[in-house]
Structure formats: C-alpha cells, structure tokens
C-alpha positions in Angstrom: 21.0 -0.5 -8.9 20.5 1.9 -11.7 16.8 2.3 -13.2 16.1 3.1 -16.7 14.6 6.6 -17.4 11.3 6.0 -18.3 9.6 6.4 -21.9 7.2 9.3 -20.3 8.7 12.4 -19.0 6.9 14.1 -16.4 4.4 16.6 -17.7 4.0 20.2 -16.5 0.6 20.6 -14.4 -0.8 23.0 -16.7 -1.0 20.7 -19.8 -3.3 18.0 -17.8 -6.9 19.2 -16.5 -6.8 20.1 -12.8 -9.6 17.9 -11.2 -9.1 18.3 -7.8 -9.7 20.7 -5.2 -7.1 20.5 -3.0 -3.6 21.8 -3.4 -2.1 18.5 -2.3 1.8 18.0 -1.6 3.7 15.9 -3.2 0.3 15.7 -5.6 0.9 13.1 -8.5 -0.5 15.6 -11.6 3.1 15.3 -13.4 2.5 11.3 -13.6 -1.0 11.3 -15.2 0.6 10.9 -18.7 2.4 7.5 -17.0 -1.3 7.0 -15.1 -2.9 7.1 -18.8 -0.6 4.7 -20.5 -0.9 2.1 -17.6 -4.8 2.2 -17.6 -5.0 2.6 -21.0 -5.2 -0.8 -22.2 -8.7 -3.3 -23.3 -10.6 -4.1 -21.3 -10.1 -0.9 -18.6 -10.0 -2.3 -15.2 -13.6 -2.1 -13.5 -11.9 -1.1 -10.1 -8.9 1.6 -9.5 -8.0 1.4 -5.5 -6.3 4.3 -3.9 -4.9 3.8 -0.4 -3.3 6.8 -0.1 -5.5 9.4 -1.3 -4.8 12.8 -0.3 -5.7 15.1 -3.0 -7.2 12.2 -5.3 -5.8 13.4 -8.6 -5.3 10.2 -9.9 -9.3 8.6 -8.9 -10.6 11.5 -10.6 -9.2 11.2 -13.5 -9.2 7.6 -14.0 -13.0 7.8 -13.4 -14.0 11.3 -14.9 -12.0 10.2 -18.4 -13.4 6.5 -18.1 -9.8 5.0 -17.6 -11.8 2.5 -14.8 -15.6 2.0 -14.3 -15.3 3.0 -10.6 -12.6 3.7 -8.0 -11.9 3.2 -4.2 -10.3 6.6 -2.7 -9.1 5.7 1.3 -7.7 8.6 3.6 -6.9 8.3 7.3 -6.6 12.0 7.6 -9.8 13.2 9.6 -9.7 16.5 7.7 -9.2 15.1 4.6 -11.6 12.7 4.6 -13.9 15.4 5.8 -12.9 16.9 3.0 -13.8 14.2 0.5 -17.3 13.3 2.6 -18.4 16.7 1.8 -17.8 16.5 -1.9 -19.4 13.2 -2.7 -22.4 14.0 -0.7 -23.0 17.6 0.4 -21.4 19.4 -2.8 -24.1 21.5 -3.1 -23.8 23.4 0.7 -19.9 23.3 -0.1 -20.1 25.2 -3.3 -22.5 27.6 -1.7 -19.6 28.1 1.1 -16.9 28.5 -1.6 -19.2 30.9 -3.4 -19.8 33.7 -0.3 -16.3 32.9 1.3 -14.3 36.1 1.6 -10.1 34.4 2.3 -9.2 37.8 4.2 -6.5 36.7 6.7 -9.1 37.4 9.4 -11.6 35.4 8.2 -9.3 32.3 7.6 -7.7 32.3 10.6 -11.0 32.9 12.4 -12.1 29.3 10.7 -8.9 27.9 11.9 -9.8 28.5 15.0 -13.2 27.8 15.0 -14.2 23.8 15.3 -16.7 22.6 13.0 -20.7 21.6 14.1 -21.4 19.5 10.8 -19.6 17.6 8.0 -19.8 20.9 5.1 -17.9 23.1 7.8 -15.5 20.7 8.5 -15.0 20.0 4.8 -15.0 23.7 3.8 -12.6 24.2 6.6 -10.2 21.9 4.8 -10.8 23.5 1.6 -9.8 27.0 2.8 -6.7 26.1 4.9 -5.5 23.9 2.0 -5.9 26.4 -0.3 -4.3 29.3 1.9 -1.7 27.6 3.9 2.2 27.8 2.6 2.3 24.4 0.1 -1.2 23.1 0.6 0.2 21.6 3.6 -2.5 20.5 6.9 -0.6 19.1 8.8 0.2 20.8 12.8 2.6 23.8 12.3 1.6 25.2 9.0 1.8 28.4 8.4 -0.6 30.3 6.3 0.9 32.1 2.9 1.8 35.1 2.8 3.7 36.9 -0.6 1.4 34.1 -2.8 1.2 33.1 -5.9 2.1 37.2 -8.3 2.5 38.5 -4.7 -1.2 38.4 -4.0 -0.8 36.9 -0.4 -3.4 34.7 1.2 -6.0 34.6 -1.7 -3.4 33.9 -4.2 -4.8 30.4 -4.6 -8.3 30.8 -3.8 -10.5 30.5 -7.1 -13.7 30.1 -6.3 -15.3 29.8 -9.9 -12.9 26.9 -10.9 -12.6 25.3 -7.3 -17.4 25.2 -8.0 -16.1 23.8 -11.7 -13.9 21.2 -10.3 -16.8 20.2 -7.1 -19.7 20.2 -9.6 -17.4 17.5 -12.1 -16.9 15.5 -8.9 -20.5 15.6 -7.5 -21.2 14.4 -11.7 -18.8 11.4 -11.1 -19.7 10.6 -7.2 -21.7 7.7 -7.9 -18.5 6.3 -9.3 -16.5 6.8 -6.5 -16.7 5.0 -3.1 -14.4 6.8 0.0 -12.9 5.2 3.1 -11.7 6.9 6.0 -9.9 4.1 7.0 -6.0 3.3 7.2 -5.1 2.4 3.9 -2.3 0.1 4.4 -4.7 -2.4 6.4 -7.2 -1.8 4.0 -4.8 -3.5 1.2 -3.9 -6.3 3.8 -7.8 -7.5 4.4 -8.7 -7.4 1.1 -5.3 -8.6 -0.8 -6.7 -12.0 -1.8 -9.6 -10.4 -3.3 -7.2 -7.7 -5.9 -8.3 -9.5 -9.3 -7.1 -9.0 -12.6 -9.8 -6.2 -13.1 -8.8 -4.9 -10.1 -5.7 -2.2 -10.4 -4.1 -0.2 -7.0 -2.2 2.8 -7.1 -0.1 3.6 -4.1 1.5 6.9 -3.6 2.6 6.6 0.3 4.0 9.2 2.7 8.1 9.7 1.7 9.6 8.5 4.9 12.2 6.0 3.5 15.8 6.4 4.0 15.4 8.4 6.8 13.2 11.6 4.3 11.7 14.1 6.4 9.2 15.6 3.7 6.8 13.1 4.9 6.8 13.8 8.1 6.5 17.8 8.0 3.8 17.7 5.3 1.1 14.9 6.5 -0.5 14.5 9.6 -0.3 10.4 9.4 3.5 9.8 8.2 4.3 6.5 9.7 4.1 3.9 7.2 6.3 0.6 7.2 7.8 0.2 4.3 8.5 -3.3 4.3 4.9 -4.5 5.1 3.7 -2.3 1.9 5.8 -4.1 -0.6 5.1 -7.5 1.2 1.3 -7.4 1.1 2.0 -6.0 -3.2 3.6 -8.7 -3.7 1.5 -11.5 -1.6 -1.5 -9.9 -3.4 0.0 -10.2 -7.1 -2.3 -7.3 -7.6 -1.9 -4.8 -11.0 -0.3 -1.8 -9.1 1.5 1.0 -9.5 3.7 2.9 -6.7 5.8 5.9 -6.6 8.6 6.6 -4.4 11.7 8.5 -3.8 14.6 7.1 -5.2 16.1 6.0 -1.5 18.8 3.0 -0.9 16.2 1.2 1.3 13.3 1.2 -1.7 16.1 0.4 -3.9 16.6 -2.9 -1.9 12.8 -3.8 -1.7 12.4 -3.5 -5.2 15.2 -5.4 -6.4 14.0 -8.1 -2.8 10.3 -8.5 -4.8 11.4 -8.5 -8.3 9.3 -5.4 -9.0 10.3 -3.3 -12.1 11.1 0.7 -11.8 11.5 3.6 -13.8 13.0 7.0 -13.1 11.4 9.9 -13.3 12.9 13.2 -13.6 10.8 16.1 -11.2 11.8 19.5 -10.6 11.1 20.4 -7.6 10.5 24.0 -6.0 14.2 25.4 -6.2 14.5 24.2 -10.0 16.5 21.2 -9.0 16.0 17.9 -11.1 15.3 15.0 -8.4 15.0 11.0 -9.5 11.1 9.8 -8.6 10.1 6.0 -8.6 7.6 4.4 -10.6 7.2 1.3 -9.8 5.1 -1.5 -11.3 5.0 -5.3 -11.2 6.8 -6.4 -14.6 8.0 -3.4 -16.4 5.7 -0.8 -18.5 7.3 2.6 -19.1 11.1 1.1 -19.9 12.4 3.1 -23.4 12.8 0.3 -26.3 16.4 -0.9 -26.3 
C-alpha cells in the first residue's frame, strides 16, 4: 500500500516555539503544523489524551495555545514522570536548581551517580542527564556528550535562562494539565468507552514494529503490542491521531482497521529523507486530487 504525501510538510524545529524541556528522541516538534490543523477546528476538543508522553511537546502546545481546554499527559518512565511531577508542582525548587547548576562533566556524572532523597532531585536529575547525554536519550547505556552542539561538549545543550522560560510557561499552564505515571496503553483500554467526541488522543508509541531497534536503544519501556494498540483505537472510535514508521506490519494494521495515513517526509540525523506515518481515523492531511 502506497500512502499519499500529506498536504503539510514537516517543519523545521526552529520555526515552532520550543515548549518543552526535555530534549526528547524521536520528539514530535516537526508534526505540530499537522497537530494544529487537526485540533484546529470549532468547537476545540475539551480533552487532548497523551499516552505516550515523553517530552510532551504536543500537550503543551495544544494547551499553552488553547488548541484543547485541558490535556492528559501519561508516562511509565519513573524518571520521566519524575520529571513531569516536578514541573507541575515543585517548579519553583526546580528552576532554582537549573539556575545554580554548573553541567561540568564532574558535576553531572557525580548526579548520575548519586540517587535522589525527594521528587525536585529526582526531577532535576532527569533534566540534566537529558539535556547532556548523547541524543537526549535516558535509557541504560547512554553515554553522556561529548564534541556537542559548535563543539562545546557536555554544556552544549544546557540553557538555563530558556530551560526557567520554558518551566515558568508550564508552571502558568499546570492547572490545565493532569499527569499519570501509569502505563499508557492500559490507560486507553479502561477508559476507551469513555473517549467522547470532545475527547481527542494522540499516540506517539515506542518504534518497535517490523522488527525497528530505535525503540528499544532509546526508551527504557520499549515493549508495546502493536496489535492491541490499534484494536483498542479502533473499539474506542475515539478522535486520534498516531504516528509510526512506515513498517510492513503497520502497513497491514492500518489497511486491517480501515484507518487513513499520510506520509511524512523527516530527515533524520545523516541527512537522509525517511517516510513517517500519520495516522488518523478518516483522512485529514490527504493533498486535494
């Protein structure tokens, strides 16, 4: 099956305002025109769900530009979710950590090793391993960075004035936003009879599909069954939409539930234009014929 190229190319990160903290990979920036456009119509939903949240670009910005009245972020991730409890409800010790934080090699690796008493060191400790270590990546292994971003090693990524912009917009916002540290993919299945039309879910799962190993070398929690995801979107008959690689077995599922896709064209770190998935229930991004 060959998918249409969608109406919206993907955007370069810099033209869209960074909400989020974290450096997250596989981060869904490049699809907030597409996130826009399928929000964007009257009335806006009252509820955006995120199962899969990980960096939570897409929550933030549906709720900080008003896109849906509130929003649902769940991660299973432990660190993550520290991450995210910190930010909603202890922004003000985490900023004051970002401010005096020196990201010496020393001093990061010395937190690495170092296991948190209390919910802002854990999150903090997130914060500065995502934002030092190779790709953003947190999961076991992960090296920390070393030429950077200009050749400036370790601290290449650490900004502390716009990473105290970005937690002040979100401590704004948090009475919006509701987090779960729960497993998202069970999360959908108990409340699937309850996704109403003013209800709207955007899934952006590990990549494991087709045998993809990216999922399982970036994220901590990579096992995800495929099958059961698309099952429980299409028992639900909720408003989603989901983005994938562009593997044989997603291929299949899509074309098994009668869900319509769009390809997206990303470039990815060596320069190389790769095919991503959008998918939706009836088709939204499809060029006029």
């Amino acid at each position: 099956m060959i998918f249409p190229e969608s109406s919206i190319p993907a955007v370069n990160v810099a033209q869209v305002p960074q909400r989020s903290p974290l450096r997250y990979p596989g981060g869904k920036t490049w699809l907030i025109p597409h996130i826009r456009a399928w929000l964007g119509g009257s009335p806006s939903p009252r509820l955006l769900i995120e199962p899969f949240a990980g960096g939570g670009v897409v929550s933030l910005t549906a709720v900080m530009e008003s896109l849906v009245k509130r929003c649902i972020m769940i991660e299973l991730d432990r660190d993550v979710a520290a991450f995210w409890h910190a930010a909603l409800h202890e922004g003000k010790g985490l900023t004051e950590r970002v401010q005096t934080f020196a990201p010496t090699r020393s001093n990061v690796e010395a937190l690495a090793n170092t296991a948190p008493r209390n919910l802002i060191e854990h999150g903090f400790r997130t914060l500065v391993l995502n934002r030092t270590r190779r790709g953003g990546i947190l999961a076991p292994g992960a090296s920390l960075s070393r030429k950077g971003e200009n050749g400036q090693g370790i601290s290449s990524r650490w900004y502390p004035d716009t990473l105290v912009k970005r937690l002040d917009a979100i401590g704004r916002h948090a009475d919006r936003i509701t987090f779960c540290e729960t497993d998202g993919m069970q999360f959908l299945e108990d409340f699937a009879c309850d996704l109403k039309q003013d209800v709207v879910v955007f899934v952006d799962p590990p990549y494991t599909a087709g045998g993809k190993r990216a999922g399982s070398r970036l994220y901590a929690h990579n096992r995800i069954d495929h099958e059961r995801l698309f099952a429980i979107l299409a028992e639900s008959r909720a408003n989603f939409l989901m983005t994938y690689d562009c593997a044989p077995e997603i291929i299949s599922l899509i074309r098994l539930h009668g869900f319509s896709a769009v390809r997206v064209l990303m470039k990815n770190s060596h320069h190389t234009h790769l095919p991503e998935l959008v998918i939706t229930p009836k088709p939204v991004f499809h060029n006029p014929s």
